[in-house]
MIMAR-905770 format. One record per residue (C-alpha): x, y, z; residue number from 1; residue in three letters. Coordinates in steps of 0.2 Angstrom, whole numbers. Each point is the difference from the previous one (the first is absolute). Layout:
<pt u="X" v="Y" w="Z" num="NUM" residuo="ALA"/>
...
//
This chain:
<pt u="-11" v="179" w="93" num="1" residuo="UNK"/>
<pt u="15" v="-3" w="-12" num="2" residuo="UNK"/>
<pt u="1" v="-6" w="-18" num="3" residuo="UNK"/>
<pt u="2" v="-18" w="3" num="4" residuo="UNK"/>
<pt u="-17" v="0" w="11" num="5" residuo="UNK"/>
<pt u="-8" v="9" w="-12" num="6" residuo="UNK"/>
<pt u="3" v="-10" w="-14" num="7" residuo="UNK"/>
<pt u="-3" v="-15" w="9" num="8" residuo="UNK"/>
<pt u="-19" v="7" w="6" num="9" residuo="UNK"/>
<pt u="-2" v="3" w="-21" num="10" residuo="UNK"/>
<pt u="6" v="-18" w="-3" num="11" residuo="UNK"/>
<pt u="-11" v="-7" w="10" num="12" residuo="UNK"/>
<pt u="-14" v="9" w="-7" num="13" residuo="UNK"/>
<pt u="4" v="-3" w="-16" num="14" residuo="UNK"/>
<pt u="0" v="-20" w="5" num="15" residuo="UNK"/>
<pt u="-15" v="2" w="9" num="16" residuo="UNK"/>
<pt u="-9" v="8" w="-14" num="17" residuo="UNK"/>
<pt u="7" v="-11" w="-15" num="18" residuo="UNK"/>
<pt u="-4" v="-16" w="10" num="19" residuo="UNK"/>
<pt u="-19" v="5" w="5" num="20" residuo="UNK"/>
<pt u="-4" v="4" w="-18" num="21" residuo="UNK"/>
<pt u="7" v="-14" w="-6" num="22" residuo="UNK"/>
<pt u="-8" v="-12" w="13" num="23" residuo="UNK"/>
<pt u="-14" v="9" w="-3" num="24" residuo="UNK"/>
<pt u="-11" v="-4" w="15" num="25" residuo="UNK"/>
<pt u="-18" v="5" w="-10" num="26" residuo="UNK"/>
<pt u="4" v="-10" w="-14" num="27" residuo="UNK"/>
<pt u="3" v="-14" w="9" num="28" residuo="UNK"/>
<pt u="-13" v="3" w="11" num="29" residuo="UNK"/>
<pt u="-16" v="-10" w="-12" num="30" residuo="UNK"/>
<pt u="11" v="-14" w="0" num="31" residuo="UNK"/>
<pt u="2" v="-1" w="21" num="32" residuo="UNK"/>
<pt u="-15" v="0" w="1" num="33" residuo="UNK"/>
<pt u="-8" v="-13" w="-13" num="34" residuo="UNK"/>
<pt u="15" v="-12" w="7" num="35" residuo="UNK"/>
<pt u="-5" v="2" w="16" num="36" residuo="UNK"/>
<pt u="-22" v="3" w="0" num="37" residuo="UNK"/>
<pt u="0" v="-18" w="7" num="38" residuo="UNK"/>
<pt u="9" v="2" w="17" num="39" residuo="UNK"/>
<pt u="-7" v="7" w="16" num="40" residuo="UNK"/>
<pt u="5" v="19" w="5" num="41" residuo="UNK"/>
<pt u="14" v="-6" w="13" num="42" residuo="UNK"/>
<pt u="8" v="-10" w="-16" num="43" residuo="UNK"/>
<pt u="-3" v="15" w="-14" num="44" residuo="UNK"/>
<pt u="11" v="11" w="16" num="45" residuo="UNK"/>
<pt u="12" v="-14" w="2" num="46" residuo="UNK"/>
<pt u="2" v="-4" w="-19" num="47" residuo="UNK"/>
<pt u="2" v="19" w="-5" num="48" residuo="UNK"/>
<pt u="14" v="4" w="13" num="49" residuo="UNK"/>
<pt u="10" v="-20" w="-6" num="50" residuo="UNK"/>
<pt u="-3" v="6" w="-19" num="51" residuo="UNK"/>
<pt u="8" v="16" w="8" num="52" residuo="UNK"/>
<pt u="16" v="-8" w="7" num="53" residuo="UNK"/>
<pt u="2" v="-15" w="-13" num="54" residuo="UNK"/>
<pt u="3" v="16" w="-11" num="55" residuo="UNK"/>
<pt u="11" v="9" w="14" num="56" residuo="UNK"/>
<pt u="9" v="-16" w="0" num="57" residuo="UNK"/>
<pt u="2" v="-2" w="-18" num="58" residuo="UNK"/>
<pt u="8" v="17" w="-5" num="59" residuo="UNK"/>
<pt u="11" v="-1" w="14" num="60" residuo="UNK"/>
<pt u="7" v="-15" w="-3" num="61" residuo="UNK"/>
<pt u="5" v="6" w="-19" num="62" residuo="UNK"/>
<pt u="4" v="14" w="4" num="63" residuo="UNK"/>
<pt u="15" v="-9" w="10" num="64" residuo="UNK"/>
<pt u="1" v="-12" w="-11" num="65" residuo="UNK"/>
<pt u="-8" v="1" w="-15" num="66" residuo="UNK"/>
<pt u="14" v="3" w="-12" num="67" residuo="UNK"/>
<pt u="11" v="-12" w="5" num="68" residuo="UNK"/>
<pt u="-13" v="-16" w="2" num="69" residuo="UNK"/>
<pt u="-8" v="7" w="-19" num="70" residuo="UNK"/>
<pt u="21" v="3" w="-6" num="71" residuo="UNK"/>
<pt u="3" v="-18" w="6" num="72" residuo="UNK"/>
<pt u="-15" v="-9" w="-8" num="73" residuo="UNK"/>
<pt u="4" v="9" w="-14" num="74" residuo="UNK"/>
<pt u="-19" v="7" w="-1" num="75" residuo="UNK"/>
<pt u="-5" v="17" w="-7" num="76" residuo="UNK"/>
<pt u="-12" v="11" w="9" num="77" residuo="UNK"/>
<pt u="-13" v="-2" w="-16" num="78" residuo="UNK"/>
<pt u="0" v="-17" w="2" num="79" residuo="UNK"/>
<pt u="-5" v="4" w="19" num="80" residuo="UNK"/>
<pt u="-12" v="11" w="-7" num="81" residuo="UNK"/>
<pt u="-8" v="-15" w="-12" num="82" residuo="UNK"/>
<pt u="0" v="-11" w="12" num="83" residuo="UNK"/>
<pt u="-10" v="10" w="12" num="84" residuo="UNK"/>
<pt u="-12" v="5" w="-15" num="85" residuo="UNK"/>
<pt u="-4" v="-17" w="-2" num="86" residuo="UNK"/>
<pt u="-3" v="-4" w="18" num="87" residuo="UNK"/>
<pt u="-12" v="14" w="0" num="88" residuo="UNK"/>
<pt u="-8" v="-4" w="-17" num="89" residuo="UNK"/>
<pt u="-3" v="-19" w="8" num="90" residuo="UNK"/>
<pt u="-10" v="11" w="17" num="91" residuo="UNK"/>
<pt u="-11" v="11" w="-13" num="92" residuo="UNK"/>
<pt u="-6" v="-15" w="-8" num="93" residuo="UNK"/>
<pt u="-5" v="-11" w="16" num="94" residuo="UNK"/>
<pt u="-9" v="17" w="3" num="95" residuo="UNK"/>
<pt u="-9" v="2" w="-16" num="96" residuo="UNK"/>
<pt u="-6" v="-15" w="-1" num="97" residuo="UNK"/>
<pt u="-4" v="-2" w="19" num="98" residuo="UNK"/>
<pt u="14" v="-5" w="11" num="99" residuo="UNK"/>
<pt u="-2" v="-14" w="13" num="100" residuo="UNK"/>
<pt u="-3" v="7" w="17" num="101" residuo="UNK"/>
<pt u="6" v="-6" w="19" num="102" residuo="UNK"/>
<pt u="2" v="7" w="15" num="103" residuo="UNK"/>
<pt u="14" v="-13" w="9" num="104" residuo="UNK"/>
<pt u="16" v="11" w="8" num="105" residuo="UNK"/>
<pt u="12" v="-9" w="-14" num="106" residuo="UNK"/>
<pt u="-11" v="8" w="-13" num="107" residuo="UNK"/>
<pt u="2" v="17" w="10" num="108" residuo="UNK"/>
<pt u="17" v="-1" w="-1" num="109" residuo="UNK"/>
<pt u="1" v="-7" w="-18" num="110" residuo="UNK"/>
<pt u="-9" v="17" w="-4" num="111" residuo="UNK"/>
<pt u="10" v="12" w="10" num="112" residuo="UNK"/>
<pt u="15" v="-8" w="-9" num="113" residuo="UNK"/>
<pt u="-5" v="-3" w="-18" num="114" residuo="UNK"/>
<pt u="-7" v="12" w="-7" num="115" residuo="UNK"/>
<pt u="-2" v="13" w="11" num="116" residuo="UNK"/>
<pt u="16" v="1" w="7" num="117" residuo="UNK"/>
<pt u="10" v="-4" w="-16" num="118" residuo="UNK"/>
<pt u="-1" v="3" w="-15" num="119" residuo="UNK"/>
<pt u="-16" v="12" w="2" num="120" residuo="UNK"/>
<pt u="10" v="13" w="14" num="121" residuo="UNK"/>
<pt u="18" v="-6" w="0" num="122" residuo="UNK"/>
<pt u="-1" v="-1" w="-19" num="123" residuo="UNK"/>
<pt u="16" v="4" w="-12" num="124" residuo="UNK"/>
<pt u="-5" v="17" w="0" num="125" residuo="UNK"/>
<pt u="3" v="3" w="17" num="126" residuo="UNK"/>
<pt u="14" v="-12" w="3" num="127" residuo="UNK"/>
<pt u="9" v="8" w="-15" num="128" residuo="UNK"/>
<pt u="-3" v="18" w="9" num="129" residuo="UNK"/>
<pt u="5" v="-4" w="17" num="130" residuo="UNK"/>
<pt u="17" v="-10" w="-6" num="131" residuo="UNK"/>
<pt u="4" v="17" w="-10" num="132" residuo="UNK"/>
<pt u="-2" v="12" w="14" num="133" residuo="UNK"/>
<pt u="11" v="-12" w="12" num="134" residuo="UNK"/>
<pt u="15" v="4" w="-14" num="135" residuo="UNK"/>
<pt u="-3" v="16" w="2" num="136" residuo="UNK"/>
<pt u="0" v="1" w="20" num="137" residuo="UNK"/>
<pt u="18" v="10" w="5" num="138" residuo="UNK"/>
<pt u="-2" v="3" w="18" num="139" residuo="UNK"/>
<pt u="-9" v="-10" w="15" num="140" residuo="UNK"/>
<pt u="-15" v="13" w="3" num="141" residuo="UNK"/>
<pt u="-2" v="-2" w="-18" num="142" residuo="UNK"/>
<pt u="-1" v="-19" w="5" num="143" residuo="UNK"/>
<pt u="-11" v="5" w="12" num="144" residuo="UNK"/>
<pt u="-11" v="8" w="-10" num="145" residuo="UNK"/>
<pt u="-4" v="-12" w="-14" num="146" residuo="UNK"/>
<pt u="-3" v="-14" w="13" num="147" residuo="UNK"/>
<pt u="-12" v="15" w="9" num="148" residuo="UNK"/>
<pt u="-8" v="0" w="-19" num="149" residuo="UNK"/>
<pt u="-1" v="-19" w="-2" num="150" residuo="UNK"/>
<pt u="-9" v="-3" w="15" num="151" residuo="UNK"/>
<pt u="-13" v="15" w="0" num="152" residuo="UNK"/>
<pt u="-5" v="-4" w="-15" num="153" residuo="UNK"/>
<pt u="-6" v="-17" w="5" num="154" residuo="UNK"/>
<pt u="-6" v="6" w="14" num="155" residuo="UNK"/>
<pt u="-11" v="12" w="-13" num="156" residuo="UNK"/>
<pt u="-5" v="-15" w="-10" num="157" residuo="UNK"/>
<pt u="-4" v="-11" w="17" num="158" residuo="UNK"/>
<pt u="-13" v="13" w="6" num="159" residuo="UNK"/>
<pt u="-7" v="3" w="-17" num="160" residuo="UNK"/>
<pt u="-3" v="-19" w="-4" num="161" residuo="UNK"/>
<pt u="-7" v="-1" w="15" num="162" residuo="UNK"/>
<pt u="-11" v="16" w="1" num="163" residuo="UNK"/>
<pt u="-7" v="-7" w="-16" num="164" residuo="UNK"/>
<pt u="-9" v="-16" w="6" num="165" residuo="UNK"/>
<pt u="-14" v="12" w="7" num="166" residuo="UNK"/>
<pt u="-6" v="0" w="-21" num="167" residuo="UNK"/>
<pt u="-6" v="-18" w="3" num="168" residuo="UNK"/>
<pt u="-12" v="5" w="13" num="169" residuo="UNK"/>
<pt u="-8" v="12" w="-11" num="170" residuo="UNK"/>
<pt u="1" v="-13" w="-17" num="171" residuo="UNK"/>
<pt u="-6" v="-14" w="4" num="172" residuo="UNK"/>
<pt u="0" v="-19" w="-8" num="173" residuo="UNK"/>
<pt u="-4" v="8" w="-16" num="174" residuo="UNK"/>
<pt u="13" v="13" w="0" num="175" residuo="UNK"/>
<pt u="12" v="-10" w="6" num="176" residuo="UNK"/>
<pt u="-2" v="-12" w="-14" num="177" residuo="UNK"/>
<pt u="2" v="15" w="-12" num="178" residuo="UNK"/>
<pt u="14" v="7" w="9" num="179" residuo="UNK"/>
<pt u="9" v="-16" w="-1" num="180" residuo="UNK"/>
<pt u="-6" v="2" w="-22" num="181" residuo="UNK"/>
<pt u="9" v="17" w="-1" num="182" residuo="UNK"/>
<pt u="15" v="-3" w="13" num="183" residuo="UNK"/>
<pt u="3" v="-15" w="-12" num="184" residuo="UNK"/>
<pt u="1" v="9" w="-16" num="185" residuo="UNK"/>
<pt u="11" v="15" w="7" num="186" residuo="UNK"/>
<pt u="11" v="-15" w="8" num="187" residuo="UNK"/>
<pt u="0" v="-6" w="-18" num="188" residuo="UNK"/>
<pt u="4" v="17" w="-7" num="189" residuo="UNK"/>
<pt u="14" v="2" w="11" num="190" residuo="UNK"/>
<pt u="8" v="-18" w="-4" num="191" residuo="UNK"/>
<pt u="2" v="3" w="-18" num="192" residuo="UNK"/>
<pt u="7" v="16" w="1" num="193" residuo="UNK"/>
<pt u="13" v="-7" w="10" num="194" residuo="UNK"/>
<pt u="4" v="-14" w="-14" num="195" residuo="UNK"/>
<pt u="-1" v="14" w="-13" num="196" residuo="UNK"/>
<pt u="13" v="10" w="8" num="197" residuo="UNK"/>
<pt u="10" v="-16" w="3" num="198" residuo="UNK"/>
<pt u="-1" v="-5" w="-17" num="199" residuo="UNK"/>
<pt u="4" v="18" w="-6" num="200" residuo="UNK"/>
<pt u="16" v="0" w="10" num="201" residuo="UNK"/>
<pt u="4" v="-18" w="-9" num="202" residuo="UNK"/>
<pt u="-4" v="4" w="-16" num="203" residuo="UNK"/>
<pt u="11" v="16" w="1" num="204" residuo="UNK"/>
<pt u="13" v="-9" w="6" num="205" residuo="UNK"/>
//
């Protein structure tokens, strides 16, 4: 194996591993499951592999073009990263305080868009990470490689979202309801800090 092939195999480890702890599948694994403790098992399978791609789809498409569309509109990636807090901030609260359930398919697929797909997995974070390592690509197996790392990683996330939704067997009404209570404040949680580091990066400026 040569040198090129070798760094390109360490590349694509590196992506593989930056991206899974920044999507970070068990973190956002509470708030799969309280968005989703409504739906059938078919749906919850259905739901966990669309949040899967609408993320897949996401990064991807940054990642091409990314800096050009955000250069263009002459927005910042902090403001990306606000704007996602905010959306994310507006889902903790419907689940705090109880959030209106449904099970019609345009409700699915509202869900597997928003906020499963984006802002929750193909959040700044990870858009920011994968738009960095395609500047750093220098050969086509390092290419390769990153979209290798891009697309096992959602794999990853699809299988563990969807291995998940055998908790609600075992909690019930009750615990699904406290689930919901818990996934809600973490959702919370993870909103504002985004809006603090966003505001950090303003005020610094």
């Amino acid at each position: 194996m040569n040198v090129t092939e070798v760094s390109a195999v360490t590349f694509a480890v590196q992506a593989f591993v930056t991206l899974l702890v920044i999507l970070d599948p068990p973190g956002a694994t509470p708030i799969f499951l309280a968005l989703v403790a409504d739906r059938t098992k078919k749906e919850r399978i259905a739901l966990a592999w669309q949040a899967a791609l609408v993320s897949l789809t996401v990064i991807t498409f940054f990642s091409l073009f990314g800096r050009f569309i955000l250069e263009y509109m002459n927005v910042s990636i902090e403001a990306l990263q606000a704007a996602g807090g905010l959306l994310l901030l507006y889902v903790s609260l419907e689940l705090l305080t109880g959030r209106p359930t449904g099970g019609d398919s345009e409700a699915n697929k509202n869900i597997a868009l928003v906020p499963l797909g984006t802002p929750l997995l193909a959040g700044p974070g990870a858009i920011v990470a994968t738009m960095i390592f395609v500047q750093q690509i220098e050969s086509p197996a390092m290419s390769f490689g990153l979209i290798a790392a891009v697309v096992a990683v959602h794999v990853v996330i699809a299988l563990s979202l969807m291995a998940s939704t055998t908790i609600l067997k075992v909690i019930k009404d009750s615990g699904v309801t406290l689930l919901a209570r818990i996934a809600g404040l973490l959702l919370a949680a993870i909103a504002v800090q985004m809006l603090v580091d966003a505001i950090k990066v303003f005020t610094s400026q």
